[in-house]
C-alpha positions in Angstrom: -46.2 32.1 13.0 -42.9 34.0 13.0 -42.5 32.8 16.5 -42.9 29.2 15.6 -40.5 29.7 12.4 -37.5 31.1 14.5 -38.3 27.6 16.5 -37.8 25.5 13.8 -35.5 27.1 12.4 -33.4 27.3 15.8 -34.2 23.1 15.9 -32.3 23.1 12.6 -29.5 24.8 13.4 -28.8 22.9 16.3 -29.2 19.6 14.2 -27.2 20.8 11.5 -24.4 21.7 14.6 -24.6 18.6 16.0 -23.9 16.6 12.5 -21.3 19.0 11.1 -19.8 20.4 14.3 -16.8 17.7 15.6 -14.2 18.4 18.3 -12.9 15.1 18.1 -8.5 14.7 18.0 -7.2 15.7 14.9 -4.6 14.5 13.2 -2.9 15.4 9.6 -1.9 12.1 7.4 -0.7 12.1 3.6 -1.4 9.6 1.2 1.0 9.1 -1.4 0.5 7.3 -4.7 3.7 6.3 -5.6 5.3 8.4 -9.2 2.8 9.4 -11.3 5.7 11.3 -13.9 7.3 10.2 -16.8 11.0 9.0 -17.7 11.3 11.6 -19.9 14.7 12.6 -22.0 17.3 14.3 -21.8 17.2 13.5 -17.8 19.0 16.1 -17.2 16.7 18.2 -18.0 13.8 16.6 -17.0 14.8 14.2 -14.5 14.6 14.4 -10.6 16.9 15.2 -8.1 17.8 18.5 -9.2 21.8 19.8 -8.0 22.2 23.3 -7.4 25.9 22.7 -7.6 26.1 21.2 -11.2 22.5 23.3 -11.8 20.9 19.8 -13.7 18.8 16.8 -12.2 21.3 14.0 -11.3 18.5 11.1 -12.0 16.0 10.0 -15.1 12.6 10.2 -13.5 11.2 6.7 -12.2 7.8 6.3 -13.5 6.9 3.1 -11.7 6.5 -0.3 -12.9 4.2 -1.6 -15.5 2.9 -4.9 -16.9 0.6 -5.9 -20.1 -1.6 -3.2 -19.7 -1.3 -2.6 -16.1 0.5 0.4 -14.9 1.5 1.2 -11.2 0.9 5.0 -11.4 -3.0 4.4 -12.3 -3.4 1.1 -9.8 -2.3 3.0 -6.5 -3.6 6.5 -7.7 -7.2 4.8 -7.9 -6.5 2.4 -4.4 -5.2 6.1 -2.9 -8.6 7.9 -3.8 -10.5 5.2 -2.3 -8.4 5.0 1.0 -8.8 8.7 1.6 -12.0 8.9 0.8 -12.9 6.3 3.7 -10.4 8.3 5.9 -12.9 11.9 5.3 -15.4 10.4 6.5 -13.8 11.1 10.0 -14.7 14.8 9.0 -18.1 14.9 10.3 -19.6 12.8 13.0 -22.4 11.5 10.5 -19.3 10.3 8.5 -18.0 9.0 11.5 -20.7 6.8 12.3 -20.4 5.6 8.5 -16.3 5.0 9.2 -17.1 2.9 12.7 -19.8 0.6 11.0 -16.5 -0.2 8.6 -14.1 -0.5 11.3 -17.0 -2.6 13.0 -16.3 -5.6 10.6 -12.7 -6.3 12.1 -13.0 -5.4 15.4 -15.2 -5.6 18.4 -13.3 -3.0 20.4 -14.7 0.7 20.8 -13.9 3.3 18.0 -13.0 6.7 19.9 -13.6 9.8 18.0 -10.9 11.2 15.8 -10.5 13.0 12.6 -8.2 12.3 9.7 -6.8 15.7 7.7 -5.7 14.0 4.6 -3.5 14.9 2.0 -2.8 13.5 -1.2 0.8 13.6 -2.8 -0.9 13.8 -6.3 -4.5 13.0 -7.8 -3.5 12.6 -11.4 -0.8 11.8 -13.7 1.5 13.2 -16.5 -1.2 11.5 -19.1 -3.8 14.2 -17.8 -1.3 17.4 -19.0 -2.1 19.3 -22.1 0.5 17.9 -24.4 2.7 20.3 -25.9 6.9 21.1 -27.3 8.8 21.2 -24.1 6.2 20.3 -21.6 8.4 19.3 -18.2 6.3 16.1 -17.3 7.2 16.0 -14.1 6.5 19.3 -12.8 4.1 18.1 -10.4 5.4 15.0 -9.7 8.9 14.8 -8.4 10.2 13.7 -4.8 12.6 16.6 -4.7 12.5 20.2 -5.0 13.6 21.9 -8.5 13.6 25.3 -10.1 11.2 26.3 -12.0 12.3 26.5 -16.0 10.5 30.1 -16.5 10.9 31.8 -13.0 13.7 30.0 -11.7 11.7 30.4 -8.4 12.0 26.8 -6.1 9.1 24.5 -6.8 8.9 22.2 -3.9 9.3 18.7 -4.8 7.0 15.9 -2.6 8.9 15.7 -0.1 9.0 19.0 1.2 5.3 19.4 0.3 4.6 16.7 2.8 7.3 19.0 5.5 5.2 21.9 4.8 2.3 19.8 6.1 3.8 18.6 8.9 1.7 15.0 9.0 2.2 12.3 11.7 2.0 9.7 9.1 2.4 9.4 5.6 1.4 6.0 3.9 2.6 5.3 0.2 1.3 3.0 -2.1 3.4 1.4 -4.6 3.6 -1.7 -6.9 6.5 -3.9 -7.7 7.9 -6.2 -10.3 8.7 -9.6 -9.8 11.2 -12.7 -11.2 10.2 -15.5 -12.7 9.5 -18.2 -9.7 9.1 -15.2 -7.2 5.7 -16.1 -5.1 4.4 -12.3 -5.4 2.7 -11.0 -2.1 3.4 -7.9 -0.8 6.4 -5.9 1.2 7.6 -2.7 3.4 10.0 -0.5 2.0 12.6 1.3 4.8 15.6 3.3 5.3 18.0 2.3 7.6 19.3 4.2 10.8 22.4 6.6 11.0 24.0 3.2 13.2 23.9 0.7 10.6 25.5 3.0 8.1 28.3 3.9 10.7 28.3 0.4 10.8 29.1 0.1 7.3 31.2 2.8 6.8 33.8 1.6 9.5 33.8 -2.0 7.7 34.7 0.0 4.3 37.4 1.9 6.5 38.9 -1.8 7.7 37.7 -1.2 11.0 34.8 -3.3 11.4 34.0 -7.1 10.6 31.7 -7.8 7.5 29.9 -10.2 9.5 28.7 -8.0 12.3 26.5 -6.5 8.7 25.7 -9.8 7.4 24.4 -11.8 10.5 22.6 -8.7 11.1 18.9 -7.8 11.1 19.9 -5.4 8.0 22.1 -8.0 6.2 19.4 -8.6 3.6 20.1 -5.3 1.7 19.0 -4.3 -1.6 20.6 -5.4 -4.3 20.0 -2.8 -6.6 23.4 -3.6 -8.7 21.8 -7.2 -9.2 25.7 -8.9 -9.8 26.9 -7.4 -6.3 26.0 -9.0 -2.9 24.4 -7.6 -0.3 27.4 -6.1 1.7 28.3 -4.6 -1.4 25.5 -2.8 -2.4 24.7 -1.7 1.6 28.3 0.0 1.4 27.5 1.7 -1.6 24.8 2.9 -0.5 26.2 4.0 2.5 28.8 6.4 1.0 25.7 7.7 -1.1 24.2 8.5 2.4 27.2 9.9 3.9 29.5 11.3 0.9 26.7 12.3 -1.9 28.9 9.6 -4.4 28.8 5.8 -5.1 31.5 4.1 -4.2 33.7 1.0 -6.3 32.2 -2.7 -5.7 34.7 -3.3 -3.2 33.4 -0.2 -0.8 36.6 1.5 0.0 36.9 4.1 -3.5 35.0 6.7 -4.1 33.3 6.6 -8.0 33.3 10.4 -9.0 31.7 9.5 -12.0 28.3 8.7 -9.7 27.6 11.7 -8.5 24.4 11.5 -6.2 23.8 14.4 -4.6 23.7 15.7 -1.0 20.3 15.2 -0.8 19.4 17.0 3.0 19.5 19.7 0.6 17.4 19.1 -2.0 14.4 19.4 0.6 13.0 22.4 2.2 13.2 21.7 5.9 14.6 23.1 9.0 17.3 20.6 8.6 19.1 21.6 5.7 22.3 23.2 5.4 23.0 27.2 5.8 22.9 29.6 2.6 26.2 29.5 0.6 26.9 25.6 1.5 27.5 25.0 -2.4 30.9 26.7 -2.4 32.1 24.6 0.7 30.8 21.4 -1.0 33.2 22.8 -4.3 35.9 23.1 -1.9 35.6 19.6 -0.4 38.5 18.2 2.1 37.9 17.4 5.5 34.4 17.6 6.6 30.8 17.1 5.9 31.2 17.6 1.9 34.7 15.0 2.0 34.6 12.9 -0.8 36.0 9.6 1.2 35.2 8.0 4.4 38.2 8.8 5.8 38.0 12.4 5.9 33.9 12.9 6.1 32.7 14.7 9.6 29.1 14.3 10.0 28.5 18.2 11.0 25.9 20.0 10.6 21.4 20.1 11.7 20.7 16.9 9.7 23.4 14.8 11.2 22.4 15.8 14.1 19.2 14.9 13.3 20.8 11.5 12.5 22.0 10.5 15.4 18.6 11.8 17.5 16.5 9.8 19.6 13.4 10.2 17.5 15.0 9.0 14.1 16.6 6.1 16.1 12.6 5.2 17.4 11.3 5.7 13.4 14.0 4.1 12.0 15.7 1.3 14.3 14.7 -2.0 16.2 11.1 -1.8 17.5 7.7 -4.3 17.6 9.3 -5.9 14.2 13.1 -5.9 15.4 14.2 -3.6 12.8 12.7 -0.9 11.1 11.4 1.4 14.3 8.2 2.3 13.8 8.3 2.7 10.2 8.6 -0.7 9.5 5.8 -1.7 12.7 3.4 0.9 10.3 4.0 -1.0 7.3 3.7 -4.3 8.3 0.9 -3.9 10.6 -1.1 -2.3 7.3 0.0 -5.0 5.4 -1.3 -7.4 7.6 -4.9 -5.8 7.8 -4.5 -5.9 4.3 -4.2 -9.7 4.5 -6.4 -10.0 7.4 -9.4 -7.9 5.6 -8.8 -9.7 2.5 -9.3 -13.4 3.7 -12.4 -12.3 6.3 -14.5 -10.7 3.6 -13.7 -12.2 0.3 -14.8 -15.8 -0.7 -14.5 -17.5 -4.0 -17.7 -19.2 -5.3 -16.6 -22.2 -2.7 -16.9 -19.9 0.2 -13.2 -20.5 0.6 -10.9 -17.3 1.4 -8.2 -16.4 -0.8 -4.8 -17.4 -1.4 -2.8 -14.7 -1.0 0.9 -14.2 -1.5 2.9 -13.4 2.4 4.2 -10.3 3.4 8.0 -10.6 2.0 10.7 -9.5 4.4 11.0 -5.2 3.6 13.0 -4.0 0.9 16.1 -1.8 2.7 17.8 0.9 1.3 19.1 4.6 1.7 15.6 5.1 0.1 14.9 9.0 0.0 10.8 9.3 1.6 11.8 7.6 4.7 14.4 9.5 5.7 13.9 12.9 4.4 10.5 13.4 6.3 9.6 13.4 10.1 6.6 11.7 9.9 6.4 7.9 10.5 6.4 6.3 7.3 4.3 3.4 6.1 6.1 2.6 2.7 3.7 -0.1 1.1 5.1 -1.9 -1.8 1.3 -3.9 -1.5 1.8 -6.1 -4.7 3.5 -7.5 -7.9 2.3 -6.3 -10.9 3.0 -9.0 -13.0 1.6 -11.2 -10.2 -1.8 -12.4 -12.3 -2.8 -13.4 -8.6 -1.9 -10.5 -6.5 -3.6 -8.5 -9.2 -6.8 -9.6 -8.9 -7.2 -8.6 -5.8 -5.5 -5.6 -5.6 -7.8 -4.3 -8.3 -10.7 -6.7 -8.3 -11.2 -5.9 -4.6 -10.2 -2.3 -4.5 -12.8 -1.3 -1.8 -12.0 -4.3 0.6 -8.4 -3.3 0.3 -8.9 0.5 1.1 -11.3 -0.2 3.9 -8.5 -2.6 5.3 -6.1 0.2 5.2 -8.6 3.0 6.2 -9.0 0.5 9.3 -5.3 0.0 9.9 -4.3 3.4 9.7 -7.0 4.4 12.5 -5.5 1.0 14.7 -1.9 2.6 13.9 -3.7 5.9 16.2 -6.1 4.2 18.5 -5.3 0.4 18.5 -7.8 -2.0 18.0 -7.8 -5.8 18.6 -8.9 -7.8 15.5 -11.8 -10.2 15.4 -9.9 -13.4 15.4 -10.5 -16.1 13.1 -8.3 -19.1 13.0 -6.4 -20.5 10.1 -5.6 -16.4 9.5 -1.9 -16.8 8.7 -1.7 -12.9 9.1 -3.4 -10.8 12.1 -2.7 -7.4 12.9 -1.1 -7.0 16.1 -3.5 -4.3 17.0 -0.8 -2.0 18.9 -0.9 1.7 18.0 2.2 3.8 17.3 3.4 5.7 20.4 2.6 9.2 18.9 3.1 10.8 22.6 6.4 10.8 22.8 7.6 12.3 19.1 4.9 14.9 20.7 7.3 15.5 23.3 10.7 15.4 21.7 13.0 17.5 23.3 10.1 19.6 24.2 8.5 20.1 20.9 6.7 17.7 18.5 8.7 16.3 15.9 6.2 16.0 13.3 5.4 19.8 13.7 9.3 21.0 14.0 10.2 19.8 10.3 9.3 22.9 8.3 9.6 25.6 11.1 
């Protein structure tokens, strides 16, 4: 009997192995549900973007959208939770074998081991706190890194939570408002490469032609000051990115009373500036702290980091023909989004949804795609005062996180859709060429952030 115990109990072992052991290629992503704080007063107290120089946060706290009932922060938290728990299945090869009968409903190519390690930014909001006098709402919330009210010790913001991680890809889900008239849908959000702001800032200098911007791939800009055009919210922006300040409408004067921050150094990464650069920022003149165009020198580990190769492939032209390949990401998981939607949903009729398009991307000297290594799928994946995009954001919560779960493993492994005709969006299938940020210089560049 003892004989025949050690047996079985050897048989179980090796089943148990064989289910929970899993060499398959591992690789770290984040999920980020967009805000999840509170715009909560006096900003500068509670805010984010926190300025050693001036010791205060420089910005109110943006809390997301909202919309008769409907709040961003709870929509993508929820969406996130689903996504990632799709994207654990990966873990095990029994959960595996769960994720490729998923994946088997929009493609018939072969799904190749891998694992996911997933992290998410946040998996609650300030509404779950223990009220109280004084309670920083934000604490765990905020993009950048701040001190901590008690200790004074550095809490690390988002941002350089997601460094410290060191992911290959970091997909975040927000929620926009719309205008009256606007046809809802869904869009990418992206930063723009160091060449397009030298770009600008030599057209602010006199030096370049306004229309090499506008007849560009990049000339539909932001307009986050609604009553100024394009061109002159990119150069604003642009002297943000360079000189830490807004500048006047007309680009060419610095605004000291917009102040917003040299924001390389608001992270914890390998790129910011050496111990002590507060008093040469004080000092200003000629260099990286100038206060002008004229007499800024970009010097220093993150300009250099600027002008690299790999930021140039995240950040610049690409399968989209702008964007790099944080704007291929995006759009490709917008698409299976789209694609997922109108295969596996049906209204009493049979018929597929109507769905609003994928909008051209939102561009801007936004801070998570350029203040991580990681490629960067920025999802703004509908409009929350879009009755229509609504409903199947949140009426078909699964289908939507099993088409992202789906096009996050394409974005590693490829996959070619199932096509259907009629489908005004289908995922191109291509995945991101991972190899050669593996390579960069010698080292990978997902890896090198926070070392």
């Amino acid at each position: 009997m003892p004989f025949l115990c050690a047996i079985l109990l050897g048989f179980i072992l090796l089943w148990n192995q064989s289910i929970y052991s899993w060499d398959a290629p591992s690789y770290k992503i984040v999920i980020d549900p967009g805000h999840g704080g509170n715009n909560q007063n006096p900003y500068e107290e509670f805010g984010d973007k926190y300025d050693t120089i001036t010791g205060k946060f420089l910005e109110k706290y943006k809390p997301g959208t909202s919309y008769k009932g409907r709040t961003e922060r709870e929509i993508v938290l929820e969406l996130s939770k689903e996504v990632t728990e799709i994207l654990e299945l990966t873990k095990t090869k029994e959960g595996f074998a769960k994720f490729k009968k998923i994946a088997s409903n929009y493609t018939k190519s072969e799904i190749t081991p891998i694992q996911f390690n997933v992290l998410m930014t946040r998996t609650d909001d300030y509404t779950s706190l223990k009220q109280e006098s004084g309670l920083d709402e934000n604490y765990k919330y905020r993009l950048y890194d701040f001190p901590d009210k008690k200790s004074g010790k550095k809490v690390l913001g988002r941002m350089s939570v997601i460094n410290k991680f060191q992911p290959y890809l970091v997909v975040s889900i927000h929620l926009n408002p719309s205008y009256p008239g606007h046809p809802g849908g869904m869009a990418a959000v992206i930063a723009p490469p160091y060449r397009v702001f030298q770009q600008l800032r030599l057209i602010s200098n006199g030096k370049g032609k306004s229309s090499s911007f506008t007849n560009s791939a990049y000339g539909n800009w932001l307009q986050f000051v609604s009553s100024w055009n394009h061109l002159e919210n990119a150069m604003t922006d642009t002297w943000i990115y360079f000189n830490g300040y807004w500048s006047d409408r007309s680009g060419k004067k610095t605004d000291l009373n917009k102040f917003a921050g040299y924001r390389q150094n608001m992270v914890t990464w390998r790129y910011a500036d050496p111990i002590g650069w507060e008093e040469q920022a004080k000092l200003g003149g000629r260099g990286a702290y100038a206060k002008n165009h004229n007499d800024f020198i970009a010097r220093g580990k993150f300009w250099n980091r600027e002008r690299g190769q790999a930021e140039a492939w995240r950040r610049d032209y690409g399968r989209e023909g702008l964007g790099g390949d944080n704007l291929y990401a995006s759009n490709e998981l917008l698409r299976f989004v789209q694609y997922g939607l109108r295969r596996h949903v049906k209204d009493e009729k049979g018929n597929p949804p109507s769905l609003g398009p994928i909008q051209p991307p939102y561009i801007s000297t936004y801070s998570l795609p350029t203040y991580i290594n990681a490629i960067c799928a920025f999802l703004e994946i509908g409009y929350i005062d879009n009755d229509r995009d609504m409903k199947y954001i949140q009426g078909h919560k699964k289908q939507v996180a099993e088409s992202l779960a789906v096009g996050i493993y394409s974005l590693f492994r490829g996959v070619k859709p199932i096509h259907k005709k009629g489908m005004p969006y289908i995922p191109k299938g291509k995945q991101v060429n991972f190899k050669r940020y593996e390579n960069y210089e010698g080292k990978n560049y997902f890896k090198i952030v926070s070392e």
